[in-house]
C-alpha positions as CSV (number, residue, x, y, z in Angstrom):
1,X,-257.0,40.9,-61.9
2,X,-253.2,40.1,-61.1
3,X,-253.9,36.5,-61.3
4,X,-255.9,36.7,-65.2
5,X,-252.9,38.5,-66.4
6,X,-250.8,36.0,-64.8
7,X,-253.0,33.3,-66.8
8,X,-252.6,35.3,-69.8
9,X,-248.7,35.2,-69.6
10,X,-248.2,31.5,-68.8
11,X,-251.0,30.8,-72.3
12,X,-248.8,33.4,-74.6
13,X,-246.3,31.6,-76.0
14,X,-244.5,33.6,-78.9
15,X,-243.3,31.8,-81.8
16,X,-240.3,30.4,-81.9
17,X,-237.1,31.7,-84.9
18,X,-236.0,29.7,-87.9
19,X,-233.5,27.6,-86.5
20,X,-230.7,26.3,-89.0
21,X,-230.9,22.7,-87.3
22,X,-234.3,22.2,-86.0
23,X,-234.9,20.3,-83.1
24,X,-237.4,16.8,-82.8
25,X,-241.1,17.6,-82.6
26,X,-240.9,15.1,-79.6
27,X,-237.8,17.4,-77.9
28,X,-239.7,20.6,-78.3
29,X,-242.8,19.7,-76.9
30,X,-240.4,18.4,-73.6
31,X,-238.6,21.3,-73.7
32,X,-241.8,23.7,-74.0
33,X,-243.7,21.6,-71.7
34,X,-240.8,21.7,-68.9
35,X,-240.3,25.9,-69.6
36,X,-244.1,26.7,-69.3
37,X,-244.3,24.3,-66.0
38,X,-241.7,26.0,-64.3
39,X,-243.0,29.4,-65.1
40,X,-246.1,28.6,-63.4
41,X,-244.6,26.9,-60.3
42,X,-242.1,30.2,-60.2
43,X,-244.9,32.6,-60.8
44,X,-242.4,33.7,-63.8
45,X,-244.5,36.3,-66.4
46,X,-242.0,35.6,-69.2
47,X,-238.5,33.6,-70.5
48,X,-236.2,33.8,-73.5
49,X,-234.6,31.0,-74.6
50,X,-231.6,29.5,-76.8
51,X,-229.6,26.2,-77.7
52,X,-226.6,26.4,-79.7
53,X,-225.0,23.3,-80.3
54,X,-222.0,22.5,-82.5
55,X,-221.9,26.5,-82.6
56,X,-225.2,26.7,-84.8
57,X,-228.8,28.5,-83.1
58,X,-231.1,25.1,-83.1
59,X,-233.5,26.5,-81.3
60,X,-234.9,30.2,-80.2
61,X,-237.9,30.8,-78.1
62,X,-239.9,33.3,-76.1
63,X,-242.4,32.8,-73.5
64,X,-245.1,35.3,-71.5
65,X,-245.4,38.4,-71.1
66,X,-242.3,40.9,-70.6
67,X,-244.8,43.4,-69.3
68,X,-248.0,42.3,-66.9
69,X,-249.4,46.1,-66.7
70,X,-249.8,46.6,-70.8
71,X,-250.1,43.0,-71.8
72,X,-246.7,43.0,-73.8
73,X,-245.3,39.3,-75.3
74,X,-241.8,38.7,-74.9
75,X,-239.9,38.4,-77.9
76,X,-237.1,36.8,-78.8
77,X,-235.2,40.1,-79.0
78,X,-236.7,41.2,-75.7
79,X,-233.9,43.1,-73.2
80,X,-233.5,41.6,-70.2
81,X,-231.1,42.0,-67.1
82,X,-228.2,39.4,-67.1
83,X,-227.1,40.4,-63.6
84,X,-223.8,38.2,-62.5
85,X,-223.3,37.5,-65.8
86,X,-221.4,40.9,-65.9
87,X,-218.6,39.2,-64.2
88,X,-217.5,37.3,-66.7
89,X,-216.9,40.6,-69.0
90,X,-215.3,42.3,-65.9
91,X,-213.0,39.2,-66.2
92,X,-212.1,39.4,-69.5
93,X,-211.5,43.2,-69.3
94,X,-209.1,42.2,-66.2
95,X,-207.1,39.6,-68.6
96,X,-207.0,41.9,-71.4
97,X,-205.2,44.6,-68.8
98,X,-202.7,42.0,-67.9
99,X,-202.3,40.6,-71.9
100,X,-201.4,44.6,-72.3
101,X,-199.0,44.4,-69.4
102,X,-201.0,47.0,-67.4
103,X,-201.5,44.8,-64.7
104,X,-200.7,41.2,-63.0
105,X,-203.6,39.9,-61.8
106,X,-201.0,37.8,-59.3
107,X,-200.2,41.5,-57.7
108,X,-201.9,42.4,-54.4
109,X,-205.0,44.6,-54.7
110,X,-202.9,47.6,-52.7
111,X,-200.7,48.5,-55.9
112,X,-203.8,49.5,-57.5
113,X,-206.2,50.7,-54.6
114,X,-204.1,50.8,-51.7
115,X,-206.8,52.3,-49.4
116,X,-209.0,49.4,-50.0
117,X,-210.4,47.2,-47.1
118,X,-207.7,44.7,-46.5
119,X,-206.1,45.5,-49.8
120,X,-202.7,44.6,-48.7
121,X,-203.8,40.7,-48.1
122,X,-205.3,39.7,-51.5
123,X,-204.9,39.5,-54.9
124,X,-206.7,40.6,-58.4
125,X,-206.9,36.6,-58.7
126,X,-208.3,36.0,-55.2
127,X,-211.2,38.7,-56.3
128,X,-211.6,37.0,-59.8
129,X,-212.0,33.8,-58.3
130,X,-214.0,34.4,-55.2
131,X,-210.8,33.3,-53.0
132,X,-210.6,36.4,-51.2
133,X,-212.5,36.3,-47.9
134,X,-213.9,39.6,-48.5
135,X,-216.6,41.0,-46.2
136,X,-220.0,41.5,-48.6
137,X,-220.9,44.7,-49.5
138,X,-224.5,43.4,-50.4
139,X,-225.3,42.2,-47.0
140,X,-227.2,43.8,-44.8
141,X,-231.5,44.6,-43.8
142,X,-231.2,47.8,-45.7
143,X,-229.4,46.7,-49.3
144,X,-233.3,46.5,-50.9
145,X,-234.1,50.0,-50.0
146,X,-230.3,51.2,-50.4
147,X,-229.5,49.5,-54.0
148,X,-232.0,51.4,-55.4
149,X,-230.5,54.8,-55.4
150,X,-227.2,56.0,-56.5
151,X,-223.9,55.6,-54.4
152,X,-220.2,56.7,-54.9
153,X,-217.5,53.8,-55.0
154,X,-216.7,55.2,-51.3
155,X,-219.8,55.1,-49.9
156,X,-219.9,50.8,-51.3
157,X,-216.7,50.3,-49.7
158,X,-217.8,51.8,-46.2
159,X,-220.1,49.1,-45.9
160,X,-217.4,46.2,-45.6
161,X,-214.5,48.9,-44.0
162,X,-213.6,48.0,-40.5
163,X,-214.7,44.3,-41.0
164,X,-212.3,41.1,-40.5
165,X,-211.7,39.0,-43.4
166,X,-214.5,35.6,-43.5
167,X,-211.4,33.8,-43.9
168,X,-207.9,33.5,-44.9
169,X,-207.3,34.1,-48.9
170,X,-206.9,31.4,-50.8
171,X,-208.5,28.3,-48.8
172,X,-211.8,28.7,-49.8
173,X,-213.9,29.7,-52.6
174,X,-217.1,32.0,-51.3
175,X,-219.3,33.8,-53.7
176,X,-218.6,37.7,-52.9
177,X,-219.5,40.4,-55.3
178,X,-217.6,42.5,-53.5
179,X,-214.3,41.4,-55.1
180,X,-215.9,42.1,-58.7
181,X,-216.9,45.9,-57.7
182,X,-212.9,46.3,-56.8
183,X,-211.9,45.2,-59.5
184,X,-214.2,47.7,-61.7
185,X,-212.2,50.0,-60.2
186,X,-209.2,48.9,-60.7
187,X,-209.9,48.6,-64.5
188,X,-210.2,52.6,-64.0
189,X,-207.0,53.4,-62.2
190,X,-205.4,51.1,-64.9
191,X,-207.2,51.6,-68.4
192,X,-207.7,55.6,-67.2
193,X,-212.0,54.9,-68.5
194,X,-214.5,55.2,-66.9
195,X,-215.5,51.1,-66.4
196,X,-218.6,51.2,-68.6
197,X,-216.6,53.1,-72.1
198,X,-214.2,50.3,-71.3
199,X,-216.5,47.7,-71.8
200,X,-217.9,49.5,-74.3
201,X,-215.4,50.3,-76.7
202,X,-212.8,46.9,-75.9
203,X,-215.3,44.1,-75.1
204,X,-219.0,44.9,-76.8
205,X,-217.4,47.3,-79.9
206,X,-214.8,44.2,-80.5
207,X,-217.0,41.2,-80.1
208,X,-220.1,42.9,-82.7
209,X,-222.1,43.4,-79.8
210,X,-225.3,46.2,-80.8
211,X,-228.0,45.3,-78.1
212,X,-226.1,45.0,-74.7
213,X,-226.5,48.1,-72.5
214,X,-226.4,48.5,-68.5
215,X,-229.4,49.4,-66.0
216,X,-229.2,52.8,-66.8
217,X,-230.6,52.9,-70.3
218,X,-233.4,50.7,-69.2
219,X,-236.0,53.6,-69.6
220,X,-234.8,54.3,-73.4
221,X,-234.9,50.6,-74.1
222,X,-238.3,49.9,-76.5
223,X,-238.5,45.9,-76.2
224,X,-237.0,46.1,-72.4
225,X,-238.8,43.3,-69.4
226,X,-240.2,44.5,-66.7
227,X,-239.0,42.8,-63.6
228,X,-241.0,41.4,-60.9
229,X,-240.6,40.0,-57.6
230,X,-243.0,38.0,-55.2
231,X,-243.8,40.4,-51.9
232,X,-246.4,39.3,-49.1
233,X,-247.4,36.3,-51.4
234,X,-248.0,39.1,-54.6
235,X,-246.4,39.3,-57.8
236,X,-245.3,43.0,-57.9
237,X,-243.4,45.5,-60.0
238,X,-239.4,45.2,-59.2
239,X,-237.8,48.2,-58.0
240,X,-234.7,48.2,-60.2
241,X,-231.1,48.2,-58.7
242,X,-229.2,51.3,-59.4
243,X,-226.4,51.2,-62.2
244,X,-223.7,52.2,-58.9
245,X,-224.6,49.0,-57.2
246,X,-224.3,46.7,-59.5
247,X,-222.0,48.2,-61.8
248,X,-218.6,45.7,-62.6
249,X,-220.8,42.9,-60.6
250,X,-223.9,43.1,-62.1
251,X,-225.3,45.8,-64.3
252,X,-225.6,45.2,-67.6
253,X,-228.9,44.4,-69.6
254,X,-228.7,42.2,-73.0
255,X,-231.0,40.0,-75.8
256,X,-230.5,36.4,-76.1
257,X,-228.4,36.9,-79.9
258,X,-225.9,39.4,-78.3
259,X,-224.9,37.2,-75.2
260,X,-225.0,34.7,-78.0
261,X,-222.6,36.8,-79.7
262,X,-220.3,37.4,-76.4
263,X,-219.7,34.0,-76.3
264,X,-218.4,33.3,-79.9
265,X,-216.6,36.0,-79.3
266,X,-215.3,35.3,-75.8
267,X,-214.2,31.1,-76.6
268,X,-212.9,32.3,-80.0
269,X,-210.0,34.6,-78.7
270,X,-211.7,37.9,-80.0
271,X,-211.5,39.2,-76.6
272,X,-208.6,37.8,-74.9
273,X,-206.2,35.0,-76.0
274,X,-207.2,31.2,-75.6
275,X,-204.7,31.1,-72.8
276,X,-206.4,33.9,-70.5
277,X,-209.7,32.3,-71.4
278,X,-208.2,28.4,-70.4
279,X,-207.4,30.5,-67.2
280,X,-211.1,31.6,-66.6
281,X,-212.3,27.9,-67.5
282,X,-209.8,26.6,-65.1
283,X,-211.2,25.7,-61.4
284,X,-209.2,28.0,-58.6
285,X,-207.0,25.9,-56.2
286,X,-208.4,26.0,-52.5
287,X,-206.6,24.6,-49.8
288,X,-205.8,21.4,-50.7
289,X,-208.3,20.8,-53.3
290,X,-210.2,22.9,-56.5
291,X,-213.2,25.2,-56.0
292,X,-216.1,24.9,-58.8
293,X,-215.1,28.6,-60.1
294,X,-211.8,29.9,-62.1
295,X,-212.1,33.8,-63.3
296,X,-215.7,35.1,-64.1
297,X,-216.7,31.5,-65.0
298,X,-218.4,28.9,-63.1
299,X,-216.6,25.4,-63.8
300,X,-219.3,22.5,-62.3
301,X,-221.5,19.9,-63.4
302,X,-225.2,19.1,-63.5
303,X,-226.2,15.4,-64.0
304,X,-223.2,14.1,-63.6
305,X,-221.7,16.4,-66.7
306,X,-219.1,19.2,-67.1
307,X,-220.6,22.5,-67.0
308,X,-219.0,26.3,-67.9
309,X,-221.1,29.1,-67.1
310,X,-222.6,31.5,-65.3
311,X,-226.1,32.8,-64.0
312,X,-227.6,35.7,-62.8
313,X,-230.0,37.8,-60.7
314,X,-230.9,41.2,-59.5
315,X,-234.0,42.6,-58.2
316,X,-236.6,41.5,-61.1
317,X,-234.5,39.2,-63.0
318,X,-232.6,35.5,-63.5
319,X,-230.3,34.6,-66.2
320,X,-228.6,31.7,-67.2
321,X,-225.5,31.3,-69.8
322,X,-224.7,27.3,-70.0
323,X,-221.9,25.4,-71.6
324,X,-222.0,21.9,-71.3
325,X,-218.3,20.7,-73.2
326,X,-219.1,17.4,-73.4
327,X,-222.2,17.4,-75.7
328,X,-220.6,21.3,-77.1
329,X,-224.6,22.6,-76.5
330,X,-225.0,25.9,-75.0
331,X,-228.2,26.9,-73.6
332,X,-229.2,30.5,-72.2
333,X,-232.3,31.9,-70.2
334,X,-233.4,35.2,-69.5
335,X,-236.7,35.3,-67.0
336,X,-238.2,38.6,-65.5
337,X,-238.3,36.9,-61.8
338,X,-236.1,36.9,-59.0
339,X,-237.3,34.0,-57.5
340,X,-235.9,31.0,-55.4
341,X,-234.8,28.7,-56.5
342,X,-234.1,31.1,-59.5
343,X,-236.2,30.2,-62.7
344,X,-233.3,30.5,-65.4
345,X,-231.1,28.1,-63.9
346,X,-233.9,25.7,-63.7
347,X,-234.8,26.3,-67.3
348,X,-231.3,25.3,-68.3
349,X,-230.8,22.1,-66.3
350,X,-233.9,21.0,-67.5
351,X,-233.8,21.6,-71.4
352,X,-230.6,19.8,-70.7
353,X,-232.3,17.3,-69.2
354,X,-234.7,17.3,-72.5
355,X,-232.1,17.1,-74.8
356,X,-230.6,14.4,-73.0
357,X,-232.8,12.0,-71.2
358,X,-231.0,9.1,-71.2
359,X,-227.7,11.4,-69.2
360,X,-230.9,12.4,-66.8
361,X,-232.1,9.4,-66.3
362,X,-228.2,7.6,-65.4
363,X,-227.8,10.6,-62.9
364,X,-231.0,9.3,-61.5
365,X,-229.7,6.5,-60.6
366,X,-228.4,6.1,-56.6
367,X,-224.8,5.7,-55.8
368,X,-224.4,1.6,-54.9
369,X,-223.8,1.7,-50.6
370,X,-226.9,3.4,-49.9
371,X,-227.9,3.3,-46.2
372,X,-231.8,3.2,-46.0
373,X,-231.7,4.9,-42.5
374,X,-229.6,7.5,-43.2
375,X,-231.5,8.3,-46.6
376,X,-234.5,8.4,-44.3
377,X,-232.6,11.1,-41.4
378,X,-231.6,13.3,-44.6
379,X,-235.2,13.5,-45.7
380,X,-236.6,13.7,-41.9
381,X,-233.9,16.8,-41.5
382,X,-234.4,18.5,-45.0
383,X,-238.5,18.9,-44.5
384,X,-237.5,20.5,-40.9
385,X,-235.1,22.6,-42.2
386,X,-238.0,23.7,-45.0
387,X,-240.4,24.6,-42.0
388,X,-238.1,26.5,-39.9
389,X,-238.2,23.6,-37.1
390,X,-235.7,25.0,-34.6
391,X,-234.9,22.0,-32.3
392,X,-234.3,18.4,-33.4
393,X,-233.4,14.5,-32.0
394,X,-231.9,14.4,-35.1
395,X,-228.8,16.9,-34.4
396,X,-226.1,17.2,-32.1
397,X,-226.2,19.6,-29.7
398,X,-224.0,22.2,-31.8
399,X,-225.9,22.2,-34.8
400,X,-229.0,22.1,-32.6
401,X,-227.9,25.1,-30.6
402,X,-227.1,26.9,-34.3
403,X,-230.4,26.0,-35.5
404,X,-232.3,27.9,-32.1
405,X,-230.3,30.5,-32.5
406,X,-231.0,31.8,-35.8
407,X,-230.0,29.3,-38.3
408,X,-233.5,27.2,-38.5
409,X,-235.0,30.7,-39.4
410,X,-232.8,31.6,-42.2
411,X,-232.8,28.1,-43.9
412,X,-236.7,27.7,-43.9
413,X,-236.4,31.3,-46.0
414,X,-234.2,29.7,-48.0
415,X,-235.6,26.5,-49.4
416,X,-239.2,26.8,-48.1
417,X,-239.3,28.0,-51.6
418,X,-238.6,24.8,-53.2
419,X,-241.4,23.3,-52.5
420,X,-241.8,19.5,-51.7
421,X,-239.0,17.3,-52.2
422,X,-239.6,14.3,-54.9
423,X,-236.8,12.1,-55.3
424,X,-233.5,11.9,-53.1
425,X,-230.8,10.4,-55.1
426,X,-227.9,9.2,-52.6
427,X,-224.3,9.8,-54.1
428,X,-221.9,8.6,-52.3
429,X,-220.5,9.2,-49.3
430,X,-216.7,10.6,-47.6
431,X,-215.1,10.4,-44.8
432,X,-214.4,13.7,-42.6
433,X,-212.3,13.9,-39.1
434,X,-214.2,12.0,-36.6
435,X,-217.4,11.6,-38.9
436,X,-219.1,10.6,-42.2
437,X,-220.5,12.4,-44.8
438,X,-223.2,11.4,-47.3
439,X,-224.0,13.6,-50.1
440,X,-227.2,13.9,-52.3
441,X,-229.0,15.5,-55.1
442,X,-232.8,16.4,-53.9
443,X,-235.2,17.0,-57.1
444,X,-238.2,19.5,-56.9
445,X,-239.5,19.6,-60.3
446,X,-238.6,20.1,-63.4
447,X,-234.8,21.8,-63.9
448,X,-234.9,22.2,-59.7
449,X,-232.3,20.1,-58.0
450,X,-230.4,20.8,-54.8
451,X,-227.1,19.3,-53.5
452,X,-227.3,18.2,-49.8
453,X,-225.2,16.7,-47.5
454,X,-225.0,16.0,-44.1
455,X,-222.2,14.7,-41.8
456,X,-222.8,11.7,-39.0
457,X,-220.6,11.3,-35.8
458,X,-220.6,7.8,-34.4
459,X,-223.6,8.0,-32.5
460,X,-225.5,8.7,-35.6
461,X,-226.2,12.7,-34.8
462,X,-226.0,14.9,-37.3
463,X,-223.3,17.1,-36.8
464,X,-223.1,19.2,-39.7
465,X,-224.9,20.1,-43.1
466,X,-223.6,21.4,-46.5
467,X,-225.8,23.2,-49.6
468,X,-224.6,23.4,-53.3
C-alpha cells in the first residue's frame, strides 16, 4: 500500500503559479525532470519550489503529496518546516539588539548568561558564526526520543555542562546549534520577550510576514506537510521535534511566498541596516584563513559560483534558501524528508544547474595536473568508506586504526546514502606539513555532489580525509 501511495506522489505534480517572467519550455521540463528524479531516488512524498531572479517570482511549483495517509497535493502555499533556516532570523534579531545599543555582539557570552557553559571564553559573534567550540547539545543516542518532548532552557544546557570546549574559539568554524539556542536566550535577558513575541512582533510583523509560524502551531495549521523519515528501509510518519528543542535554532514553519518575503525584506534593510546584513554575508575569520559562514548565513559556492544561504532539517523536513550573487537568482525548496544527502539542497544545486548548463558543465571540467593514480586511490577509498570497510592498504596506520575503531562505521552511515558515485571531478591540489592534498567534487545524481579530499604522505598512504 505504502509503495502505490508513494507512486501516486511522485505522478502528482500540482500546477505551477503565473509567473511574471516565465521560464523556457526547454528549462522547465529540466528543471521538473531533475525535481521529480530526485524525489524518487530520495523517497521524498512532496517539494515546493521558487526562482526569483532580478527580484521578480519566474517560476513557482509544487510537487507530491504533503500528506501520504489522506492523499493530499502539495500546494504552492503548503507549510512546511524550514528548520536551520531559523538562524538566520535569530541573527538578525541579534544585530537589531546591537543597532539598539542593547548589546555588542563582540562582548563575551558571560555579561548576558554568566552561568552558561564556558560563557566566560566566547563571544555573541563566536556563537553567530559557529567559531565557538561549543560542546553540542544535539548529540547524543537519546536526542530522537528526547527532542520530541518539552524541555526547560536548563535542562538543554545540562547536556553540554561539564564538557571541554572541541576547540579553542576562533580558529575554526564547526556547525553547533548550540550557540544559536544561547543566543535565543540572550535575546530574552536583553529585549525582556519571550524569543518567539520578539520574532514576532520585530522581524515577521516588520518584514509583512502572515504565514510563518513555529512547530507549535503545526496542529492548527490547515495546508501544513506531514513529515517523514526512512526507518528499517520504510517511509514512516516523523515524530515532530518539540518547539523547546529547536526553538532560536530551528523551529519555525513557513510557505514558499513568506520566506520569499523574509528575504526582500532582510537584503532590503527592513530588518537591520545594510551594514549588519554585509556583516552576516561576510565569511568569519578562522585562524589564519576565512570559514564559509559569517552570521546566520552560509557564504560558499556550488559549481564554481558564489553562494548566500542557508538550509534546513529537522525530523520530517529539508529546506533550502539560495542566493547565488553572481547571476542575482534565488532559489528555495521545502521537502517533507529528512533524508541524506538532504533533498532540498539537492533540488537547488540542480535547478541551478538547469538554469545554467553551460556554468555546470565548466565546473565539470577537471583541474589541469590530474594524477590518474591518485584519482583512482580517492575512488578505491570513497566506495570503502560507503561500505563500512574497516581496514585498508590504502591508509596509514593512524587513519587505519581510526577507521577500526569506530570511524569506518560512522562514515558508511553517512554516505552509504548517496548511492553510487558517477563522476569524480579532480580540483586541484595543496600542499599540507609533510604531505599533499588533493581535493574533489564526487557527483551522485542530479543536484547531489560531495566535496572530498584526501591527504598523501610520501609513501603514497593516505593519511588523512576531509568532507564538505
Amino acid at each position: 500500500m505504502l509503495l502505490s501511495i508513494f507512486l501516486a506522489a511522485l505522478l502528482h505534480v500540482a500546477p505551477s503559479a503565473v509567473a511574471t517572467k516565465p521560464l523556457d519550455p526547454s528549462i522547465i521540463h529540466r528543471i521538473d525532470t531533475d525535481v521529480q528524479t530526485i524525489l524518487r531516488l530520495t523517497g521524498t512524498p512532496s517539494a515546493v519550489i521558487g526562482i526569483v531572479e532580478d527580484g521578480r517570482i519566474v517560476y513557482r511549483k509544487a510537487y507530491g503529496l504533503r500528506d501520504l495517509a489522506r492523499q493530499i497535493a502539495a500546494t504552492i502555499d503548503t507549510h512546511y518546516e524550514i528548520g536551520s533556516i531559523t538562524k538566520q532570523f535569530t541573527a538578525a534579531a541579534i544585530l537589531q539588539l546591537q543597532e539598539a545599543g542593547k548589546l555588542d555582539i563582540d562582548d563575551k557570552l558571560a555579561k548576558y548568561l554568566p552561568d552558561a557553559p564556558h560563557a566566560a571564553e566566547v563571544t555573541l559573534r563566536q556563537l553567530l558564526s559557529h567559531t565557538s567550540g561549543l560542546p553540542e547539545y544535539l548529540d547524543g543516542p537519546d536526542i530522537e526520543s528526547a527532542a520530541t518532548k518539552p524541555a526547560a532552557f536548563p535542562q538543554l544546557m545540562a547536556r553540554v555542562a561539564g564538557k571541554p570546549l572541541d576547540f579553542t574559539p576562533g580558529t575554526k568554524m564547526v556547525y553547533n546549534n548550540t550557540g544559536y539556542i544561547l543566543l535565543g536566550r540572550v535575546i530574552e535577558i536583553v529585549s525582556r520577550q519571550p524569543y518567539r513575541d520578539y520574532v514576532r512582533e520585530h522581524l515577521l510583523e516588520r518584514a509583512g510576514m502572515t504565514q510563518t509560524y513555529t512547530v507549535a502551531d503545526e496542529p492548527h495549521l490547515s495546508n501544513m506537510a506531514v513529515g517523514y523519515r526512512h526507518a528499517n528501509g520504510k517511509l514512516e510518519r516523523a515524530q515532530p521535534i518539540h518547539e523547546t528543542w529547536g526553538w532560536s535554532a530551528g523551529d519555525l514553519v513557513s510557505t514558499l511566498d513568506d520566506l520569499e518575503t523574509w528575504n526582500r525584506a532582510l537584503t532590503h534593510a527592513k530588518i537591520v541596516s545594510s551594514a549588519s546584513y554585509s556583516a552576516m554575508t561576510t565569511p568569519a575569520n578562522i585562524g589564519d584563513g576565512e570559514s564559509d559562514y559569517g552570521l546566520g548565513l552560509f557564504v560558499d559556492s556550488v559549481q564554481d559560483q558564489p553562494r548566500i544561504g542557508h538550509t534546513g532539517g529537522s525530523f520530517g523536513f529539508t529546506a533550502a534558501n539560495e542566493f547565488f550573487p553572481k547571476q542575482n537568482v534565488r532559489i528555495i525548496a521545502f521537502t517533507n524528508h529528512n533524508a541524506n544527502p538532504e533533498p532540498g539542497e539537492m533540488i537547488t544545486t540542480a535547478v541551478f544547474d538547469d538554469l545554467f548548463p553551460d556554468i555546470a558543465a565548466a565546473a565539470d571540467r577537471p583541474a589541469p595536473g590530474e594524477d590518474a593514480d591518485v584519482t583512482a586511490r580517492a575512488r578505491s577509498l570513497f566506495g570503502q568508506i560507503q561500505t563500512g570497510t574497516k581496514g585498508s592498504s590504502l591508509l596509514g596506520a593512524k587513519l587505519d586504526a581510526k577507521m577500526k575503531n569506530g570511524l569506518a562505521e560512522r562514515l558508511a552511515k553517512q554516505f552509504s546514502p548517496f548511492g553510487t558515485p558517477g563522476h569524480f571531478i579532480y580540483k586541484g591540489s595543496r600542499p599540507g606539513t609533510g604531505l599533499r592534498w588533493y581535493d574533489y567534487i564526487i557527483e551522485f545524481g542530479p543536484g547531489s555532489q560531495l566535496k572530498f579530499a584526501l591527504a598523501l604522505d610520501d609513501e603514497k598512504k593516505i593519511v588523512s580525509i576531509s568532507f564538505g
